[in-house]
C-alpha positions in Angstrom: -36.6 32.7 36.2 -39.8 32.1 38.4 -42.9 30.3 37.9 -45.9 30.8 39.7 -49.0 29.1 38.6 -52.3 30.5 40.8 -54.4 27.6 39.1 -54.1 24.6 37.3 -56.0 22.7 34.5 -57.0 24.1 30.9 -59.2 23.6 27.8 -57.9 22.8 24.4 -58.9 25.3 21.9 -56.7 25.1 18.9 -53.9 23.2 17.0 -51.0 23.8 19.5 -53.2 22.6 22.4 -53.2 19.1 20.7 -50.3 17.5 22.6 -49.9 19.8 25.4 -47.6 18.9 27.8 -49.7 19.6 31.2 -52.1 17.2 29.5 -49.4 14.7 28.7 -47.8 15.1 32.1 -51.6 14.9 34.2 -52.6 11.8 32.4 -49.4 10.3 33.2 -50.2 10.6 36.7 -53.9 9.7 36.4 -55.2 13.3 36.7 -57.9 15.1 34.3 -55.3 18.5 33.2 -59.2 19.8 32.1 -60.5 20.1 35.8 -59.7 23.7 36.5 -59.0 24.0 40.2 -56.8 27.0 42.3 -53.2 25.6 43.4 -51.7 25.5 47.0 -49.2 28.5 45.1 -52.1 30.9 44.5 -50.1 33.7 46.9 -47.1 32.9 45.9 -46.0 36.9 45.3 -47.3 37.5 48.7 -45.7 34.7 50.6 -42.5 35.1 52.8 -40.0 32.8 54.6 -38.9 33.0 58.3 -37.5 35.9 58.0 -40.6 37.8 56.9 -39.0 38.3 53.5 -40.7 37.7 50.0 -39.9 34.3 48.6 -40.0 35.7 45.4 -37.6 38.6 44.6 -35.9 40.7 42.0 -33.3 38.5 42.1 -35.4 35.5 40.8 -35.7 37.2 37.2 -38.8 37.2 35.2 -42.2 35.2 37.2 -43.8 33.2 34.2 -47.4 33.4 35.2 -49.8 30.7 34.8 -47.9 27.8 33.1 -50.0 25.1 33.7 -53.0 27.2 32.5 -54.4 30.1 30.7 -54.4 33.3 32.5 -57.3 34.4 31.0 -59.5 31.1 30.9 -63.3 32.0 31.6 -63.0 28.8 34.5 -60.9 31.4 36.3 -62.4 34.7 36.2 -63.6 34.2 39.9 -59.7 34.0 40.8 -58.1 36.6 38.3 -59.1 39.6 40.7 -56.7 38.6 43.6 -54.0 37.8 40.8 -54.2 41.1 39.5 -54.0 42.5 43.6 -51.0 40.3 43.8 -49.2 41.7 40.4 -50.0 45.1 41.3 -48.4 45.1 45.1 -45.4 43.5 43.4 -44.2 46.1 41.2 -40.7 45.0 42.2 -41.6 41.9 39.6 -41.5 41.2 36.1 -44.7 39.3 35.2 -44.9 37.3 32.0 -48.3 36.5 30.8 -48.4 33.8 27.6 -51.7 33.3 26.6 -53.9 31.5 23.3 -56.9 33.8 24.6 -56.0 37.4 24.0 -59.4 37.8 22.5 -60.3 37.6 26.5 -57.9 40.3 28.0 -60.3 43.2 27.3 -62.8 41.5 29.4 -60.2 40.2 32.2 -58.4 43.6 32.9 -58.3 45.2 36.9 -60.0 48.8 36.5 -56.9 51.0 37.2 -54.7 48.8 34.0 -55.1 52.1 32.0 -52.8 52.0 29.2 -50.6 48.6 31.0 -48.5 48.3 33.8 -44.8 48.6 33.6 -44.1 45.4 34.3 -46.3 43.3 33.3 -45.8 41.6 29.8 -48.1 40.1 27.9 -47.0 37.0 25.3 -49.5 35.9 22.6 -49.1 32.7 21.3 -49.7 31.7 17.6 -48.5 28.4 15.8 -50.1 28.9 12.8 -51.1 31.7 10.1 -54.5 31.5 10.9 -53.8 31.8 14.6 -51.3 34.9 13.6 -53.8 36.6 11.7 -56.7 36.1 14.2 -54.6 37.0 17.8 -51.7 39.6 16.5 -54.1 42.1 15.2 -56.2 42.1 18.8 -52.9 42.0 20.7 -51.7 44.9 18.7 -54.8 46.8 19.5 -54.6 46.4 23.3 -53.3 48.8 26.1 -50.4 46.7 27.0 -47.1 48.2 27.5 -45.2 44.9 26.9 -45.7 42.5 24.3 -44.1 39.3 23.2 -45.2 36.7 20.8 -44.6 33.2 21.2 -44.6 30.6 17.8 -44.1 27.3 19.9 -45.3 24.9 19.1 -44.1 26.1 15.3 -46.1 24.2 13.2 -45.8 25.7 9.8 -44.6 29.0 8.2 -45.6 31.9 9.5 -45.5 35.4 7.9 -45.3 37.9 10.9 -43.4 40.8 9.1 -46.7 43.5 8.8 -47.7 42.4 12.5 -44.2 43.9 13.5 -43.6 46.6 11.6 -45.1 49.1 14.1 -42.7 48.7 16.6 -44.7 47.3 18.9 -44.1 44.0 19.3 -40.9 43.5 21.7 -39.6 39.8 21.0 -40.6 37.1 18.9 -39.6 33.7 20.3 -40.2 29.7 18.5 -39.5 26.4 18.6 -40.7 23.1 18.0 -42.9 20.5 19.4 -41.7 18.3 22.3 -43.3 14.7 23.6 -44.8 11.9 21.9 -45.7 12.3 19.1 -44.6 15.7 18.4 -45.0 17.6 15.1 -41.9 18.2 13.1 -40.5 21.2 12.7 -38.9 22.7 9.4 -35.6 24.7 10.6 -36.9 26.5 7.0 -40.1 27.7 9.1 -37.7 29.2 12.1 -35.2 31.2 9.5 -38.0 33.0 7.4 -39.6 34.4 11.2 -35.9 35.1 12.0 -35.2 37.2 8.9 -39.0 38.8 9.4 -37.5 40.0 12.5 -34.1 41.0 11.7 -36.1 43.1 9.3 -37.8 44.5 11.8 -35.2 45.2 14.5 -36.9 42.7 16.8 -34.8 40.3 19.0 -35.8 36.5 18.0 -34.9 33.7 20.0 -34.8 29.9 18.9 -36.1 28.6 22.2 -35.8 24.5 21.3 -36.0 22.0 18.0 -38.5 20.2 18.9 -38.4 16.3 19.1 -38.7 15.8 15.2 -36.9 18.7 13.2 -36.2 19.0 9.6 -33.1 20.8 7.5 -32.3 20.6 4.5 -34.9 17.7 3.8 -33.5 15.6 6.4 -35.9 14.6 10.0 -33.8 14.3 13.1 -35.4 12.9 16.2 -33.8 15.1 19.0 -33.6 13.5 22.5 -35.9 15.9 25.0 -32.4 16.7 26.8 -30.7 18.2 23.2 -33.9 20.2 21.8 -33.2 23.2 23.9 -28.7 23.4 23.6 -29.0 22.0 20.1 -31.4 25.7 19.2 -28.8 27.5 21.4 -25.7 25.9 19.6 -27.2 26.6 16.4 -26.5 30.8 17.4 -29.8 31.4 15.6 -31.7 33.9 18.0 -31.0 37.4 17.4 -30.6 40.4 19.0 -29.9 43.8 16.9 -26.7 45.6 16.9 -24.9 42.4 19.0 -23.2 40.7 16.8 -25.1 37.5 17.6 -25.2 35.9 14.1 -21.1 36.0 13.6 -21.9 32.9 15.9 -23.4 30.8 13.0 -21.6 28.1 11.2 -22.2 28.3 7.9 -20.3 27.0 4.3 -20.3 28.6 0.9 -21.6 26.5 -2.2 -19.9 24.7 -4.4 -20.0 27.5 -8.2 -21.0 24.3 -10.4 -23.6 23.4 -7.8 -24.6 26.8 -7.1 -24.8 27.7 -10.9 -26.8 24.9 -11.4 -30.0 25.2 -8.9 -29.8 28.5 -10.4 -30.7 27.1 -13.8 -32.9 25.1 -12.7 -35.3 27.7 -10.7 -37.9 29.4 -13.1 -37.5 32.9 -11.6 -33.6 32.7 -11.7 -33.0 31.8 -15.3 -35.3 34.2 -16.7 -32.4 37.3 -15.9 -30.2 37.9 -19.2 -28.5 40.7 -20.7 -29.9 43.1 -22.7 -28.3 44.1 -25.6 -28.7 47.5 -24.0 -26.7 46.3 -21.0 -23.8 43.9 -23.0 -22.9 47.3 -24.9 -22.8 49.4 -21.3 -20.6 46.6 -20.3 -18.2 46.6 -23.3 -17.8 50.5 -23.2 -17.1 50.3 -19.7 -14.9 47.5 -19.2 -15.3 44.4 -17.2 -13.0 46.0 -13.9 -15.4 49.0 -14.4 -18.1 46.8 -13.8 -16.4 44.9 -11.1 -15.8 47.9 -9.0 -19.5 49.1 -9.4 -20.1 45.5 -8.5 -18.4 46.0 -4.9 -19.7 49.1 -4.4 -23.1 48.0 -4.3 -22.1 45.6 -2.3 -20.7 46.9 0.0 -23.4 50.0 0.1 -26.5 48.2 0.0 -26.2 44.6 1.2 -23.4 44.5 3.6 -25.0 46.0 6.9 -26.6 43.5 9.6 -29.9 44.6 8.5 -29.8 46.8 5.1 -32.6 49.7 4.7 -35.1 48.3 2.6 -34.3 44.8 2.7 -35.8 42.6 0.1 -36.7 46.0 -2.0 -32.9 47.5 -2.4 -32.3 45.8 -6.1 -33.9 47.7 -8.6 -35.2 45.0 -11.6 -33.2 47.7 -14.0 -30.6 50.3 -14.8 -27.7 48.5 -14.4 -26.1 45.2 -15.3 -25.2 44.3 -11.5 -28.8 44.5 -10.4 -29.8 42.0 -13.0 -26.6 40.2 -11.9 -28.1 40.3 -8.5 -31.5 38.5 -8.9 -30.1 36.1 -11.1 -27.4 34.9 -9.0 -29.9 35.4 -5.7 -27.4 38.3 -4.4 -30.3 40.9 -4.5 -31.2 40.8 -0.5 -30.1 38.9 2.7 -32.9 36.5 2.7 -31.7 35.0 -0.9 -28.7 35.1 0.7 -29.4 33.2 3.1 -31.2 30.9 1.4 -29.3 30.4 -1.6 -25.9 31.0 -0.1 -26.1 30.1 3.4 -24.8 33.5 4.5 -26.9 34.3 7.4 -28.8 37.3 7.8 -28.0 39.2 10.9 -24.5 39.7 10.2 -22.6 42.2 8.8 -20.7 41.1 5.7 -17.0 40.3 6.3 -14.6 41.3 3.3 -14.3 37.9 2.3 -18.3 36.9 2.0 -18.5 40.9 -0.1 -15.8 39.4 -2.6 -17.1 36.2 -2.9 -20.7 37.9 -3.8 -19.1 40.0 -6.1 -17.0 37.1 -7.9 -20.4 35.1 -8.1 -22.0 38.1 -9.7 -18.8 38.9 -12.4 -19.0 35.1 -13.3 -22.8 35.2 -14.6 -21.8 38.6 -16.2 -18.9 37.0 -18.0 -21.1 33.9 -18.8 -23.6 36.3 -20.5 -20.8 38.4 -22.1 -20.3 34.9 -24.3 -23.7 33.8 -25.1 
């Protein structure tokens, strides 16, 4: 990875600007991170060493573009012109561009962009629903060939699943809030946009924690040094069809425990037997069932990312989907969220039999009321 930034300094303009980190590092040094002013690296793609050869190469991986600023900041536009000559004699490159103004791009494009360059990708950020629902939609409207989106700082849950549906979004990455004081981070917050993806085919990767994360109700103040292998140890980002999510470390619930919070949630408890269903089951026999019980299993829920996810357990016609949504066996998220199976995976034999046993003991638990 590369970094070149052509000019340095920004403007805040919204929530995850608040403890920006080129602020927090300028004032820490005495410098004003809102004077806008061209850096000493402004060539950078054009420089060479003693040898006449580029100092950045292939070989240097993707060159993050304008890190200390906003690419597309109106203090700039008098620059952008010999950026854009830069990016387009280095063709060689892969540009990254993460921005909070992709309202701007329209207005900040080189004449001969047509319908994007190759490689040049362009990453909108957005740490919040409202940013999501004001940036994705102009992002997605764009002539960009490449496009990334970027939920870091992650300051509350975001719903991106109808932003990438269309295929056009190529990576989703998060992670929480670093420095003093940093906003927490609900590890709740970073599965929901990882199931959204998984969804959606998209690769998702869990950049860093964050210094003050929260799971499972507890805060943990991560150490700068931890946020970023404590995200990677967790296995969490995602690539389709890798087997990435085998990774996760995960335990079963306690039944009793289990069977309780099920009792307990309004949705779950509502689910019972119809008399309809208690005489299908008689007639059939309880194996009957059980075999029916693993088939569905195994057809509909056991892939890395089942067709239809969230919609593939019909409310009715048969005693194992009702099963289903009362035990929270109906899709991978309640899986997940209920079972701590993670999505992403394909289900081992073991995790199918234990679904199916979960599922038999509400049956039979019915069967006696």
């Amino acid at each position: 990875m590369a970094i070149w930034n052509p000019w340095h300094g920004c403007r805040k303009i919204s929530p995850g600007c608040a403890n920006c980190y080129v602020y927090r590092r300028d004032e820490s040094i005495g410098k004003d991170a809102s004077v806008v002013s061209k850096t000493g690296d402004y060539d950078l793609p054009l420089k060479k060493n003693r040898q006449g050869q580029y100092k950045l190469t292939a070989d240097d991986g993707i060159v993050f573009t304008c890190m200390t600023s906003d690419f597309f900041l109106d203090t700039a536009d008098a620059w952008r012109a010999g950026c854009w000559d830069m990016i387009r004699s280095r063709r060689d490159l892969q540009f990254h561009i993460i921005t909070k103004r992709i309202d701007r791009f329209a207005d900040c494009l080189p004449p001969d962009w047509g319908d994007g360059w190759d490689h040049v990708t362009i990453c909108s950020t957005c740490e919040d629903q409202e940013r999501t629902d004001h940036r994705l939609p102009i992002l997605l409207s764009l002539p960009i060939r490449h496009r990334e989106v970027i939920c870091e700082p992650l300051l509350g849950e975001i719903n991106l699943e109808k932003y990438l549906a269309g295929g056009l979004i190529e990576q989703v990455t998060c992670g929480g809030e670093s420095g003093d004081p940093a906003r927490p981070c609900d590890f709740r917050w970073v599965q929901e946009l990882r199931r959204e993806c998984i969804r959606c085919g998209v690769p998702f990767y869990f950049k860093q924690t964050g210094a003050v994360f929260i799971k499972d109700g507890k805060v943990y103040h991560i150490p700068r040094k931890l946020q970023m292998p404590q995200a990677k140890k967790s296995g969490y980002s995602y690539i389709p069809g890798t087997g990435s999510a085998d990774a996760i470390r995960y335990q079963l619930p306690e039944r009793r425990d289990l069977f309780g919070r099920l009792h307990k949630s309004g949705f779950r408890s509502r689910f019972h037997l119809t008399e309809k269903e208690r005489d299908y089951i008689a007639e059939k026999g309880l194996s009957v069932i059980r075999s029916h019980a693993q088939d569905l299993v195994a057809k509909r829920l056991s892939a890395e990312n089942p067709e239809h996810d969230g919609k593939q357990t019909p409310m009715k016609g048969h005693p194992v989907f009702i099963a289903q949504h009362a035990t929270a066996c109906c899709c991978r998220g309640c899986l997940e969220k209920w079972h701590s199976i993670p999505a992403g995976k394909i289900l081992t034999e073991n995790e199918q039999a234990y679904i199916v046993d979960v599922l038999m003991q509400w049956i039979g638990t019915e069967m006696e009321r």
